[in-house]
Backbone as XML, in Angstrom:
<?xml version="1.0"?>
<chain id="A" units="angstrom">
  <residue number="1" name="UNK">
    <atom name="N" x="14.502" y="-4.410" z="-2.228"/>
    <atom name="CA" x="13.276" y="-4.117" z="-1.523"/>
    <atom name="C" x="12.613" y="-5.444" z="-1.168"/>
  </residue>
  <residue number="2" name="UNK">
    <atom name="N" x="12.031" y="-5.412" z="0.237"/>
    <atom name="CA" x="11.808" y="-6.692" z="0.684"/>
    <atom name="C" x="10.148" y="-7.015" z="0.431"/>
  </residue>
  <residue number="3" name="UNK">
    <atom name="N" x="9.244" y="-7.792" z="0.038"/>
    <atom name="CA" x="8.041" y="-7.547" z="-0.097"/>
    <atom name="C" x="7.471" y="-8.254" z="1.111"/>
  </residue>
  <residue number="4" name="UNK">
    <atom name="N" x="6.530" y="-7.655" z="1.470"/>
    <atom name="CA" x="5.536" y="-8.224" z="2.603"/>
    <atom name="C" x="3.852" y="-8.243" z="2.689"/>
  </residue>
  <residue number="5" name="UNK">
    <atom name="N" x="3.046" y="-9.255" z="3.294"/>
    <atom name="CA" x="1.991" y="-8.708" z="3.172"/>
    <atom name="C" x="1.122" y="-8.626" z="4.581"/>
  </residue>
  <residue number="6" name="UNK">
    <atom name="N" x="1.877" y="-7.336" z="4.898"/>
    <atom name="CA" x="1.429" y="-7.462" z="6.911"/>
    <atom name="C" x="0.754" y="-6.391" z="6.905"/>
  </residue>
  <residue number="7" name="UNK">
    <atom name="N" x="-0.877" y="-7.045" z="8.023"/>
    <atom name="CA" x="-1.275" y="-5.662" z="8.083"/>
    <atom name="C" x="-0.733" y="-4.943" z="9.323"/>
  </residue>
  <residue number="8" name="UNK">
    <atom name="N" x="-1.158" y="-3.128" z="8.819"/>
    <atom name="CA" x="-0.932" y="-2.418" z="9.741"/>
    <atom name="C" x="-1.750" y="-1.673" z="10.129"/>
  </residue>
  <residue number="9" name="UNK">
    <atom name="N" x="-1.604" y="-0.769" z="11.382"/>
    <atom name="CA" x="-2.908" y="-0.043" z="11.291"/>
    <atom name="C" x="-1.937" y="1.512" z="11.156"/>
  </residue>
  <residue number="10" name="UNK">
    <atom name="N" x="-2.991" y="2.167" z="10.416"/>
    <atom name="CA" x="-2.495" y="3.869" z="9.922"/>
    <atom name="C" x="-3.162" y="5.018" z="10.825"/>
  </residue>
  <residue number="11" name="UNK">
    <atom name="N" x="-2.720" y="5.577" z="10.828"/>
    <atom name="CA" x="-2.939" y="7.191" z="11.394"/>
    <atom name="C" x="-2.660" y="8.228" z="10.330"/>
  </residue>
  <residue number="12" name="UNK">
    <atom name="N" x="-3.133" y="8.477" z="9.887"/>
    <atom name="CA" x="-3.290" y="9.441" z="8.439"/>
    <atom name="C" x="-3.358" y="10.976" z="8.848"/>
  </residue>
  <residue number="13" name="UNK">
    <atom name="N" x="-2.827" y="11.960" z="8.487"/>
    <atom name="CA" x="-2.638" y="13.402" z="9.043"/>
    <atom name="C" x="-1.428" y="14.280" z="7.960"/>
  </residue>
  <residue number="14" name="UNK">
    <atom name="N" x="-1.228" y="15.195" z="8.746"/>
    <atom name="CA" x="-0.098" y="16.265" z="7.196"/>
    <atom name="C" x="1.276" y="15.298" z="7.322"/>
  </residue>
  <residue number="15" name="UNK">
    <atom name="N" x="1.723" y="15.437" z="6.402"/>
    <atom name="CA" x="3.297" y="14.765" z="6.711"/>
    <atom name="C" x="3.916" y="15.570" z="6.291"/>
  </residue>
  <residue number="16" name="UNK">
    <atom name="N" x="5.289" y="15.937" z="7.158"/>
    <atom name="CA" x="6.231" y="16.706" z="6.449"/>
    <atom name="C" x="5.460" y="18.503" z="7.296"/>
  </residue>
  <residue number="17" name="UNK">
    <atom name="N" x="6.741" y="19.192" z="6.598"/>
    <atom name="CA" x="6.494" y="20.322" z="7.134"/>
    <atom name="C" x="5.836" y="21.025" z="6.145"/>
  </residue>
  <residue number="18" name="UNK">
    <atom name="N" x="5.059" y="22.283" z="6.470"/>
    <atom name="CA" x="4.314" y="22.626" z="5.691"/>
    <atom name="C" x="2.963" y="21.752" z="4.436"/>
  </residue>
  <residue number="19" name="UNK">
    <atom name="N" x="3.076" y="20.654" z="5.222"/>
    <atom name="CA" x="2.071" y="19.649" z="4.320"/>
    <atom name="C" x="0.452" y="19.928" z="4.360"/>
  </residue>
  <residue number="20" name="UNK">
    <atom name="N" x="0.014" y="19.781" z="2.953"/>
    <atom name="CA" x="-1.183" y="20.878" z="2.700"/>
    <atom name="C" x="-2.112" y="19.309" z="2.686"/>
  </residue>
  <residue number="21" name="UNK">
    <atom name="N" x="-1.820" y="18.068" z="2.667"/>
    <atom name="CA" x="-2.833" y="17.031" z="2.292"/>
    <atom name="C" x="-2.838" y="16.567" z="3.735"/>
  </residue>
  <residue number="22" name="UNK">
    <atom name="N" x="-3.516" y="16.563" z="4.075"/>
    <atom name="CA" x="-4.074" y="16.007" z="5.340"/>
    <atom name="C" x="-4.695" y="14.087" z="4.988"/>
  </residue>
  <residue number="23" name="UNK">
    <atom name="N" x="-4.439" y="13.241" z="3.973"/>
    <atom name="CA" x="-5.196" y="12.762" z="4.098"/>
    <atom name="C" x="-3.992" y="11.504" z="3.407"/>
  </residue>
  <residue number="24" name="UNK">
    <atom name="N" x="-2.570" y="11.425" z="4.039"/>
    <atom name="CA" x="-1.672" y="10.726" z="3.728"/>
    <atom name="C" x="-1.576" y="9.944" z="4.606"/>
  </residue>
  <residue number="25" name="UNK">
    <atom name="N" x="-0.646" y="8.949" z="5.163"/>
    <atom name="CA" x="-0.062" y="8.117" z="6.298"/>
    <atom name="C" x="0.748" y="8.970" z="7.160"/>
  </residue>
  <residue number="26" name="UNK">
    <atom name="N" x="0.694" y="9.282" z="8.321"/>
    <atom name="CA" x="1.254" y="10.281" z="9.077"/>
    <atom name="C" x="1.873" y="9.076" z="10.138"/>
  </residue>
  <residue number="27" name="UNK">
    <atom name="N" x="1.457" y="8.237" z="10.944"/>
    <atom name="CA" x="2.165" y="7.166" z="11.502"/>
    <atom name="C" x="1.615" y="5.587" z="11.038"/>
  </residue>
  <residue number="28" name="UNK">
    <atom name="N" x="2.356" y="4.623" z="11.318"/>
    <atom name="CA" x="1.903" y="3.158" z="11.279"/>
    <atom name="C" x="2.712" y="2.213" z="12.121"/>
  </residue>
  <residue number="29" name="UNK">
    <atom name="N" x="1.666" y="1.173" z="12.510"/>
    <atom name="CA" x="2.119" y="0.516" z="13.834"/>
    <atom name="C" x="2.484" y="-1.068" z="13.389"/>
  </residue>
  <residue number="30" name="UNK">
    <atom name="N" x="3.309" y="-1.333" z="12.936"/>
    <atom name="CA" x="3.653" y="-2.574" z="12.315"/>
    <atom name="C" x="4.545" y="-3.294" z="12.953"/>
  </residue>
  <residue number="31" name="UNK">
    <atom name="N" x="4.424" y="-4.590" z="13.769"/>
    <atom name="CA" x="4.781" y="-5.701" z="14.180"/>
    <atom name="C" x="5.128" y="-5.135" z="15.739"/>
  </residue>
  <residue number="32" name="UNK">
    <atom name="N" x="3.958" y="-4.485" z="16.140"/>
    <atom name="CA" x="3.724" y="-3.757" z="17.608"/>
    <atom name="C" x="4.628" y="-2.803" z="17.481"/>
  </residue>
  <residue number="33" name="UNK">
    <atom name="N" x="5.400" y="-1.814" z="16.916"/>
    <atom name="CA" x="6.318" y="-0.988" z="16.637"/>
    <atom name="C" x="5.823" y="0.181" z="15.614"/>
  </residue>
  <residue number="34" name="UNK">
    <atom name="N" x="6.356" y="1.008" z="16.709"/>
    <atom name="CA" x="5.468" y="2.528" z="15.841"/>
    <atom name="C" x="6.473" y="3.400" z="15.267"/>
  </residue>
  <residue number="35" name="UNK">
    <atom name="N" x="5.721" y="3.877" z="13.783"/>
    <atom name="CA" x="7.101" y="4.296" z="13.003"/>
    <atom name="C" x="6.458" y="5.539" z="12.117"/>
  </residue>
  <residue number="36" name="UNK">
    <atom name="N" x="7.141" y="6.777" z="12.470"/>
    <atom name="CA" x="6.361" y="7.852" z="12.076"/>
    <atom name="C" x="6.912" y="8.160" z="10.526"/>
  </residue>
  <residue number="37" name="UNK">
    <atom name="N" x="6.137" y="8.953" z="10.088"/>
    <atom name="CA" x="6.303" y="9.140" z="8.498"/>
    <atom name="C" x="7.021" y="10.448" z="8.316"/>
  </residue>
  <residue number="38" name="UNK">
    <atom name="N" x="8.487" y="10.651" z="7.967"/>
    <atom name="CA" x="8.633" y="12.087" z="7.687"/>
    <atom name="C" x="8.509" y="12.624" z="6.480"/>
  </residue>
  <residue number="39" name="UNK">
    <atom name="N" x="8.589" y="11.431" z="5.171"/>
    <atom name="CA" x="8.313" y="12.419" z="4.004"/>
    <atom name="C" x="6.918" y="11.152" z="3.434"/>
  </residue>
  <residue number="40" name="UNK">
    <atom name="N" x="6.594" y="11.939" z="1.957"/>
    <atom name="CA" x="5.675" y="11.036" z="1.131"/>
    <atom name="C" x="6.398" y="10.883" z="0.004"/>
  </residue>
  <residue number="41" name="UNK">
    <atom name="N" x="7.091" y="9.935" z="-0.656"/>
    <atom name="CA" x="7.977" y="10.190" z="-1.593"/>
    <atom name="C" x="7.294" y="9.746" z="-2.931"/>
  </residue>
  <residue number="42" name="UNK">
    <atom name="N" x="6.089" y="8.799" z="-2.824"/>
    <atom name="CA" x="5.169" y="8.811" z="-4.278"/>
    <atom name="C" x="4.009" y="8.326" z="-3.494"/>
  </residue>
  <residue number="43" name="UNK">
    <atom name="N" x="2.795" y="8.246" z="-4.537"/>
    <atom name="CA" x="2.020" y="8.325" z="-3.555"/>
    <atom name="C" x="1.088" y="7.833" z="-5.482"/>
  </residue>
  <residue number="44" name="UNK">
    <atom name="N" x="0.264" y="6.497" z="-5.637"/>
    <atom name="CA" x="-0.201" y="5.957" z="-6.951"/>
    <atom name="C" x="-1.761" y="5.071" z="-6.333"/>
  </residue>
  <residue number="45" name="UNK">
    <atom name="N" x="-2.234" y="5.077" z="-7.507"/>
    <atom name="CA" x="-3.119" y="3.605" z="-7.646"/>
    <atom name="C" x="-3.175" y="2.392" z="-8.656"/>
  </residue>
  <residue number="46" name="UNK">
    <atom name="N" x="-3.229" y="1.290" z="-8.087"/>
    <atom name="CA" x="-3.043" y="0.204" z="-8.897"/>
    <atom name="C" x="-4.443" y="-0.738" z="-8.532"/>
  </residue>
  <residue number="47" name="UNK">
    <atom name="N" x="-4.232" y="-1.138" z="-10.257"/>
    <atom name="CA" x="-6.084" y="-1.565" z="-10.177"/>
    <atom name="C" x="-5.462" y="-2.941" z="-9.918"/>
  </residue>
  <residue number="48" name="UNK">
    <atom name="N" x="-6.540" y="-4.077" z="-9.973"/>
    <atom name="CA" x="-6.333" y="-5.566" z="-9.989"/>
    <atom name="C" x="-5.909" y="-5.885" z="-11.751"/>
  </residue>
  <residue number="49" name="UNK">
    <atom name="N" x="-5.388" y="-7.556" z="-12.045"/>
    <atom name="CA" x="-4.922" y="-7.981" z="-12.669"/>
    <atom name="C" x="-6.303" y="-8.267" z="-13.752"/>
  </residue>
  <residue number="50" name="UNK">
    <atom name="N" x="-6.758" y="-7.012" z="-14.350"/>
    <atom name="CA" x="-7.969" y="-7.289" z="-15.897"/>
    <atom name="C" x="-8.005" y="-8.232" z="-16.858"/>
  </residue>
  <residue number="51" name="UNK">
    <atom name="N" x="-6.540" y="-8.824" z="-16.888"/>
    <atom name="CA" x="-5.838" y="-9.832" z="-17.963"/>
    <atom name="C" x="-6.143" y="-10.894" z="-17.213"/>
  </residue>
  <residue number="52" name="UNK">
    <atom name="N" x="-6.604" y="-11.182" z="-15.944"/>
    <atom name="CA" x="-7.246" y="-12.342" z="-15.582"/>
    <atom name="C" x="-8.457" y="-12.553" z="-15.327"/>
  </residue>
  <residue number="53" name="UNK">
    <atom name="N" x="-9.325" y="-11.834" z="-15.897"/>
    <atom name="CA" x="-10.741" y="-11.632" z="-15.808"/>
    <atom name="C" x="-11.187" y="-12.865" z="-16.668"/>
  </residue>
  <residue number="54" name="UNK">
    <atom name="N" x="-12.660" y="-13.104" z="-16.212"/>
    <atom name="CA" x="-13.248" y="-13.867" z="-17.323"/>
    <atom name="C" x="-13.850" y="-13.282" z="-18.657"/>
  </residue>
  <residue number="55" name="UNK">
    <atom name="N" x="-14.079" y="-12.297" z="-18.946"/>
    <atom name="CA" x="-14.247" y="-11.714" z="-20.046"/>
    <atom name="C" x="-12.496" y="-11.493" z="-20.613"/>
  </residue>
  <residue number="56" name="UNK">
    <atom name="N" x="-11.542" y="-11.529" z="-20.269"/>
    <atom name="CA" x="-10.484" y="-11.528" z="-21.152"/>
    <atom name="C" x="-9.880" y="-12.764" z="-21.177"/>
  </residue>
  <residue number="57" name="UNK">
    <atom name="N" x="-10.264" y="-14.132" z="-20.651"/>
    <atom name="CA" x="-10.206" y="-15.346" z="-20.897"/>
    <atom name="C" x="-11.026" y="-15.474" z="-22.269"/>
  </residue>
  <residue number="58" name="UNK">
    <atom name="N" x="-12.600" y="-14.961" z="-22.573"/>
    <atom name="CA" x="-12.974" y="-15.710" z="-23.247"/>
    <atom name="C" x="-12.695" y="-14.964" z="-24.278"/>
  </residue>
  <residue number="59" name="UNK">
    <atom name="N" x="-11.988" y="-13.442" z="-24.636"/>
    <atom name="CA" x="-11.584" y="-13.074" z="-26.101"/>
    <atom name="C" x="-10.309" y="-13.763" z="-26.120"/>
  </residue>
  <residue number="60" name="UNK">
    <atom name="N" x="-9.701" y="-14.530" z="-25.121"/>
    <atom name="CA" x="-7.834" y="-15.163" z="-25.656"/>
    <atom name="C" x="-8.622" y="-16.896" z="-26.007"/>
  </residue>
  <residue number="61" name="UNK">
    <atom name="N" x="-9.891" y="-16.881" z="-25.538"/>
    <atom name="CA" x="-10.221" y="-18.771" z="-25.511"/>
    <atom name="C" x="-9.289" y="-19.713" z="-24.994"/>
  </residue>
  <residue number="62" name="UNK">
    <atom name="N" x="-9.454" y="-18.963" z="-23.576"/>
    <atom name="CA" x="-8.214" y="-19.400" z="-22.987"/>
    <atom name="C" x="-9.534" y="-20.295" z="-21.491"/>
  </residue>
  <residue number="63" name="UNK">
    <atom name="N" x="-9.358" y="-21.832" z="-20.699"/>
    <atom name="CA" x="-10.115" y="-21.841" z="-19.686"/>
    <atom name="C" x="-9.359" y="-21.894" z="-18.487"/>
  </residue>
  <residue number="64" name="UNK">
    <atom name="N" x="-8.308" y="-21.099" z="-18.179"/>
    <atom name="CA" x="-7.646" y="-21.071" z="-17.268"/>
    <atom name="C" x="-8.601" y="-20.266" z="-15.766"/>
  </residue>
  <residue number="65" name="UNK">
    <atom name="N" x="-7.991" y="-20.804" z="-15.021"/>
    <atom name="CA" x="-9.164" y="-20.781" z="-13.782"/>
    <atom name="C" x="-7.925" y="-19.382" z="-13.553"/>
  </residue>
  <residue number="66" name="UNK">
    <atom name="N" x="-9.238" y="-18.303" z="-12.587"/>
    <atom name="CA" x="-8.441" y="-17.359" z="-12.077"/>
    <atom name="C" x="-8.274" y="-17.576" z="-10.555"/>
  </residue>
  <residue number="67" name="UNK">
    <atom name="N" x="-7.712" y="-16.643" z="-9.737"/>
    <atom name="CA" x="-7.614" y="-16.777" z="-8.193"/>
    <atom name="C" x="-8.741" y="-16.193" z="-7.349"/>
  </residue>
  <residue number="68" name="UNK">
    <atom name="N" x="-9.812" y="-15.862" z="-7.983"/>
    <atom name="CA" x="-11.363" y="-15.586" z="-7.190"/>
    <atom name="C" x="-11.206" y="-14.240" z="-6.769"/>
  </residue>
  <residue number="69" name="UNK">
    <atom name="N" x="-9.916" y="-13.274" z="-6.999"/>
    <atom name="CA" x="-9.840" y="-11.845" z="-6.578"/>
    <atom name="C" x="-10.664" y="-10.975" z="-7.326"/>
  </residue>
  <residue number="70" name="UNK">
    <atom name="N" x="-11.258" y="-9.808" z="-7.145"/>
    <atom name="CA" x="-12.228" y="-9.094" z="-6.938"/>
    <atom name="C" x="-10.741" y="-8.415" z="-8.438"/>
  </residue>
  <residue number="71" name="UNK">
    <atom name="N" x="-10.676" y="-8.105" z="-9.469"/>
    <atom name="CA" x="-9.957" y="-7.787" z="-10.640"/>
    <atom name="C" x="-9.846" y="-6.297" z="-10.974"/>
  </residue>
  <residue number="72" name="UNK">
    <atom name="N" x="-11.439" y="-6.017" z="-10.432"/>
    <atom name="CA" x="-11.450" y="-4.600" z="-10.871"/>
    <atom name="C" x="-10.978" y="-3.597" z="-9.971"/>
  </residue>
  <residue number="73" name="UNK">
    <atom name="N" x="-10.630" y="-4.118" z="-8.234"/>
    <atom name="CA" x="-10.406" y="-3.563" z="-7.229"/>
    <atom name="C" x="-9.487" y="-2.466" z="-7.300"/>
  </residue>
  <residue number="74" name="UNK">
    <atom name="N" x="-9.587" y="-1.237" z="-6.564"/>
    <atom name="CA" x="-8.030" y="-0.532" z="-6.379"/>
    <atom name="C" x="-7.327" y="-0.836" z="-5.207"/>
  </residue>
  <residue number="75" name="UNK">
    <atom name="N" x="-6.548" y="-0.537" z="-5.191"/>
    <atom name="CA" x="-5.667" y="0.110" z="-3.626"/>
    <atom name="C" x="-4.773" y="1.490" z="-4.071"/>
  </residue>
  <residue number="76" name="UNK">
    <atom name="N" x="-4.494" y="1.686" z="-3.008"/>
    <atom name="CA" x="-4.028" y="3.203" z="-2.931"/>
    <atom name="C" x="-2.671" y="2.839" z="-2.510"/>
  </residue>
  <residue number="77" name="UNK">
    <atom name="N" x="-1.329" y="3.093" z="-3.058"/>
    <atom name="CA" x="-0.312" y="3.030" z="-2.632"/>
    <atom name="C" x="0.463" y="4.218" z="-2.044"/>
  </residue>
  <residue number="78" name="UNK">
    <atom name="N" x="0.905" y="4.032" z="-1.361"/>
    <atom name="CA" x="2.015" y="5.547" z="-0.237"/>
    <atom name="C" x="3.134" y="4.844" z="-0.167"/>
  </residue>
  <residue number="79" name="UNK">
    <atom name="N" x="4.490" y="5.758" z="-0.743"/>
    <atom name="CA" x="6.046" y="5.477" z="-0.264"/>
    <atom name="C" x="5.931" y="6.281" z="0.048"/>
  </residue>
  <residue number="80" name="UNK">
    <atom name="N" x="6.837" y="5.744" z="1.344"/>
    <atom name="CA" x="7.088" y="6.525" z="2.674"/>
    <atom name="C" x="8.169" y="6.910" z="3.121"/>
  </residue>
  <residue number="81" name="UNK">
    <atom name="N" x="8.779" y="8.057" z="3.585"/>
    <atom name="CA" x="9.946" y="7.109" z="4.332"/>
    <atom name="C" x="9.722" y="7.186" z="5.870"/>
  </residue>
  <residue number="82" name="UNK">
    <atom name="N" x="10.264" y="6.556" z="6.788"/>
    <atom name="CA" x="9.580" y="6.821" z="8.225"/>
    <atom name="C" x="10.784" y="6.277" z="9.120"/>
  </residue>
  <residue number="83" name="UNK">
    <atom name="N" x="10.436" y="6.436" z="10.010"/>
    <atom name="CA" x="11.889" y="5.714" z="11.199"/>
    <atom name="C" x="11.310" y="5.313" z="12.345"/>
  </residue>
  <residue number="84" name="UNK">
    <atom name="N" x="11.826" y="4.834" z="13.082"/>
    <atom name="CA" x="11.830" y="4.666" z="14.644"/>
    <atom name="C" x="12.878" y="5.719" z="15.187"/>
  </residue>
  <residue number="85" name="UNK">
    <atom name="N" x="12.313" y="6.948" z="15.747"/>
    <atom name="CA" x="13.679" y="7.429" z="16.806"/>
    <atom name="C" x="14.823" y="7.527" z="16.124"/>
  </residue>
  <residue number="86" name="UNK">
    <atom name="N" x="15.730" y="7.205" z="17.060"/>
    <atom name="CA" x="17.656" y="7.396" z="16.501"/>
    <atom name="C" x="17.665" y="5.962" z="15.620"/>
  </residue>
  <residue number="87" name="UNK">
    <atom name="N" x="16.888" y="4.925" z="15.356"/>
    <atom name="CA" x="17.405" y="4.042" z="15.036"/>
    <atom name="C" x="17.311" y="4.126" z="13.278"/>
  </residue>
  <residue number="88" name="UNK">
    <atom name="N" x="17.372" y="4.970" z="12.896"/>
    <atom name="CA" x="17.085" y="5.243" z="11.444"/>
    <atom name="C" x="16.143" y="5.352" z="10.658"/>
  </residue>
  <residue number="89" name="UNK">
    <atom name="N" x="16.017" y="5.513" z="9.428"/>
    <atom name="CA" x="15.059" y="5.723" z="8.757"/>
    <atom name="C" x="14.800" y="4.414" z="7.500"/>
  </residue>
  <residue number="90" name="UNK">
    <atom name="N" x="13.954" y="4.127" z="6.927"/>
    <atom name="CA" x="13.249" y="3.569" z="5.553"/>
    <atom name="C" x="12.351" y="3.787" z="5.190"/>
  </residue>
  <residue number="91" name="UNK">
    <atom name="N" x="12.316" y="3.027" z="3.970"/>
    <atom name="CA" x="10.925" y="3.233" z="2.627"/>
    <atom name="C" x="10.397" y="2.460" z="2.983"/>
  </residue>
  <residue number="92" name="UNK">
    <atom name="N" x="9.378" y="2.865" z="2.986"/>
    <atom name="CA" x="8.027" y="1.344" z="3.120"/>
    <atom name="C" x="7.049" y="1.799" z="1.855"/>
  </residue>
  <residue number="93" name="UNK">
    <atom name="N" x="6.125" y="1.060" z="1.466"/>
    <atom name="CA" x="4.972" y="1.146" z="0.849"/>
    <atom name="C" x="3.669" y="0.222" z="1.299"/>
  </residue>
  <residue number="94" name="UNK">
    <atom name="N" x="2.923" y="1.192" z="1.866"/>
    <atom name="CA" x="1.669" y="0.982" z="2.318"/>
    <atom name="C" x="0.591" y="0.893" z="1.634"/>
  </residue>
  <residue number="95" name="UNK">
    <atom name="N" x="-0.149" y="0.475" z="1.343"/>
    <atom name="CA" x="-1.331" y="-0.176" z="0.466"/>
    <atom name="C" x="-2.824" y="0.254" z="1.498"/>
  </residue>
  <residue number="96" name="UNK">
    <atom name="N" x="-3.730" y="0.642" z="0.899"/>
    <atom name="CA" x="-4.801" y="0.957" z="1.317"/>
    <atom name="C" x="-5.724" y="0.764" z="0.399"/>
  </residue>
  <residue number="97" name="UNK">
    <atom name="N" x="-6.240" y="-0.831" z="0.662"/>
    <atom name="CA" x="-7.339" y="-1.965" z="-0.690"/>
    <atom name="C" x="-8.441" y="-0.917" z="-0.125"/>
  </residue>
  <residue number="98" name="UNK">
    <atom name="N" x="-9.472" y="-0.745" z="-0.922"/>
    <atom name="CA" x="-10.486" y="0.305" z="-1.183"/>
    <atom name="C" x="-11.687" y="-0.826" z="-1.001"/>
  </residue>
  <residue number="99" name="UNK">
    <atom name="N" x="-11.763" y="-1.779" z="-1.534"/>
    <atom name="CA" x="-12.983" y="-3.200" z="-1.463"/>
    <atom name="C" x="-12.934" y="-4.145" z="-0.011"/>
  </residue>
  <residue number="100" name="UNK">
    <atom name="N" x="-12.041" y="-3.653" z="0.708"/>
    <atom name="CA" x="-11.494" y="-4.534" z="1.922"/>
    <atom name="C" x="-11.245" y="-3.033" z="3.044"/>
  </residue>
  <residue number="101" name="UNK">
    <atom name="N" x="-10.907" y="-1.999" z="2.848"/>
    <atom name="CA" x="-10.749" y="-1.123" z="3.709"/>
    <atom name="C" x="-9.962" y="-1.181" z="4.599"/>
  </residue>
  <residue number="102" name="UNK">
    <atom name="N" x="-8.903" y="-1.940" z="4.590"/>
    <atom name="CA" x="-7.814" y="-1.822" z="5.503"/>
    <atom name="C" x="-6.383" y="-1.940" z="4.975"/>
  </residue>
  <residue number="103" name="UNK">
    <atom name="N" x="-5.637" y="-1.322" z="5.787"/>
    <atom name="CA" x="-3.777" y="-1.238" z="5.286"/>
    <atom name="C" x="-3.210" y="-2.481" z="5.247"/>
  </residue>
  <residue number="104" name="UNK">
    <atom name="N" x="-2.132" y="-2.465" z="4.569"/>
    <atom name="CA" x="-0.839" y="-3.257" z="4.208"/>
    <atom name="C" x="0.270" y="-2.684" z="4.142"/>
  </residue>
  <residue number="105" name="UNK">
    <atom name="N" x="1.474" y="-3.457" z="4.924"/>
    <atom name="CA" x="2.765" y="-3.296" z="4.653"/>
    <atom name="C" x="3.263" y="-3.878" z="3.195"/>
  </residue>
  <residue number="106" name="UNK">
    <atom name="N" x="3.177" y="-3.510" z="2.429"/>
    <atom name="CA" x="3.810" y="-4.199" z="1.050"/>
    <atom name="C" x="5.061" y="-4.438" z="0.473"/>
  </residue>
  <residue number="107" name="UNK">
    <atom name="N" x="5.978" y="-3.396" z="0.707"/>
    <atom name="CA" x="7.439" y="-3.261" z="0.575"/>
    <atom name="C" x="8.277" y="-2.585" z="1.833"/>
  </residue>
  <residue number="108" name="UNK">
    <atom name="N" x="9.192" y="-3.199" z="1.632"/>
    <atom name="CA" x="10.202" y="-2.223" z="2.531"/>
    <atom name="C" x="12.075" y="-1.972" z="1.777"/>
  </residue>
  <residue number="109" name="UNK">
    <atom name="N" x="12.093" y="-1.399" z="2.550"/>
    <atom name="CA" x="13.504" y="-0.832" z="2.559"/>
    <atom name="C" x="14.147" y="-0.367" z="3.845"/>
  </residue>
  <residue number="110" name="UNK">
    <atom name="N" x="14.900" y="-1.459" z="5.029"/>
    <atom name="CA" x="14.717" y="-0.267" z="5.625"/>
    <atom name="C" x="16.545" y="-0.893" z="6.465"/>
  </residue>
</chain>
């Protein structure tokens, strides 16, 4: 799996047939190329890195400088799988930061 950190922009709608959540990645337009979503294959949240906070510096008495990221943040992750047309299908995982409000390409497979 290849990692990336490109944004994209989303179109969110049902995916899949009979899909009752309306509120998934339904298309995304990444590197001017539009690539529709046919399934949702997991769908998680992941907080920021807490173990680099300054309150868990000062119970390790540790003064290591952190990277100024916002720690407590979420994003919303979606595996996907999606295609272009006849040219096949892949996994992607799309990221949707909640403190920043916009998508990411994060992984692929394709």
């Amino acid at each position: 799996m290849r990692r990336y950190d490109d944004p994209v922009e989303v179109r969110r709608g049902p995916v899949g047939e009979g899909a009752l959540d309306a509120g998934g990645p339904e298309q995304f337009l990444w590197r001017g190329r539009l690539w529709k979503v046919y399934s949702v294959v997991a769908h998680w949240v992941e907080t920021g890195p807490w173990w680099q906070s300054a309150d868990a510096r000062a119970v390790l008495g540790s003064d290591a400088v952190t990277t100024g990221r916002d720690l407590n943040a979420e994003r919303e992750v979606w595996r996907v799988e999606a295609g272009r047309g006849v040219l096949g299908r892949g996994v992607f995982d799309l990221s949707f930061d909640w403190a920043q409000g916009d998508w990411r390409l994060a992984r692929a497979v394709d």
